[in-house]
N, C-alpha and C positions, 0 to 999 in steps of 0.2 A: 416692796417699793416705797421710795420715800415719797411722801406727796407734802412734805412741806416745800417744798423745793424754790425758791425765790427767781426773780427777773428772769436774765438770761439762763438760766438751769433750765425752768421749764421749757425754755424754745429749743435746748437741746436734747429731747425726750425723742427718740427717735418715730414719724406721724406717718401717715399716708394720705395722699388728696384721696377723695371719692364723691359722688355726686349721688347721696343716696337721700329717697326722701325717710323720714321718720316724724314719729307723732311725739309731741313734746307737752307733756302735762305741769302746767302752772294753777295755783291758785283752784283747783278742783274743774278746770276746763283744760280742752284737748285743742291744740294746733295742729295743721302741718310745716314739718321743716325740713329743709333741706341738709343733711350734716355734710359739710364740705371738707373737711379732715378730721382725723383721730389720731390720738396715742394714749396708748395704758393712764395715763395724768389727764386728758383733755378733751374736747372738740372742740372744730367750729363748724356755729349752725348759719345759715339766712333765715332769720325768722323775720316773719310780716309783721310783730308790732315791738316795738321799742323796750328792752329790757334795762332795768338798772342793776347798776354795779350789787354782789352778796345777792340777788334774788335766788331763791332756791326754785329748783325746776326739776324735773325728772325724765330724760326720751327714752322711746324703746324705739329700738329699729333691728334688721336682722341684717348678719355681715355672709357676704359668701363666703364661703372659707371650702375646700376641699372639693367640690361643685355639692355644697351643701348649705341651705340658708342656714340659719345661727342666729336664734331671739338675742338680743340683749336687752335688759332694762338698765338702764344707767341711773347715777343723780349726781345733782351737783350743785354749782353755784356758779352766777353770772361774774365775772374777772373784768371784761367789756363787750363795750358796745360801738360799732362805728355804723353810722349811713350810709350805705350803698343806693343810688338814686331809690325806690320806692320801700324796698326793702333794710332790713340791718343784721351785718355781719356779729355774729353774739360769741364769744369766746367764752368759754366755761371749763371750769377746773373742776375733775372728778370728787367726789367724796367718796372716799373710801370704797376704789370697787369689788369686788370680788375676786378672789384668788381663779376662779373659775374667768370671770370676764376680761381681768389681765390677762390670763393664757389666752381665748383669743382672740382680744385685740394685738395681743405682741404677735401673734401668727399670724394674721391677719399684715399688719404692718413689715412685717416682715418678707410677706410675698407679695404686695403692693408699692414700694418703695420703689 
């Protein structure tokens, strides 16, 4: 996978909506978050406080896949940030995921879409 991928490249990484909660560790503390979509390059999360653009983060959440949960630990880095009345919508580009967590989230995204 390439993940340099610029502007509109990454919005065409083929994602899936989902409304799953996961825990998002910043700064050696643990949030809950909501991840609103995925693809093998990204999420987006609604997190309760305000992130800035390059903050590094890390979520783990578990994906169904097959009627089987499925750990992921992801990480990344915050890309944006917008306000959703109390909450903010955080966009994040993967680093480097694993050859194991691309397969599935591409399976995943693949029977979600």
């Amino acid at each position: 996978m390439n993940h340099s991928l610029m502007g509109a490249d990454k919005r065409r990484a083929k994602r899936a909506n989902l409304d799953k909660q996961a825990t998002m560790l910043i700064e050696q503390k643990q949030l809950s978050v909501r991840v609103v979509n995925i693809s093998t390059i990204g999420l987006g999360i609604i997190s309760p406080i305000q992130l800035e653009a390059q903050t590094y983060i890390a979520i783990r959440l578990e994906l169904l896949l097959n009627n089987q949960q499925i750990p992921l630990h992801l990480a990344g880095h915050v890309v944006h940030t917008t306000a959703v009345q109390t909450q903010f919508l955080v966009g994040i580009e993967l680093d480097k995921p694993s050859e194991y967590c691309q397969r599935i989230i591409h399976q995943y995204v693949t029977q979600h879409r």
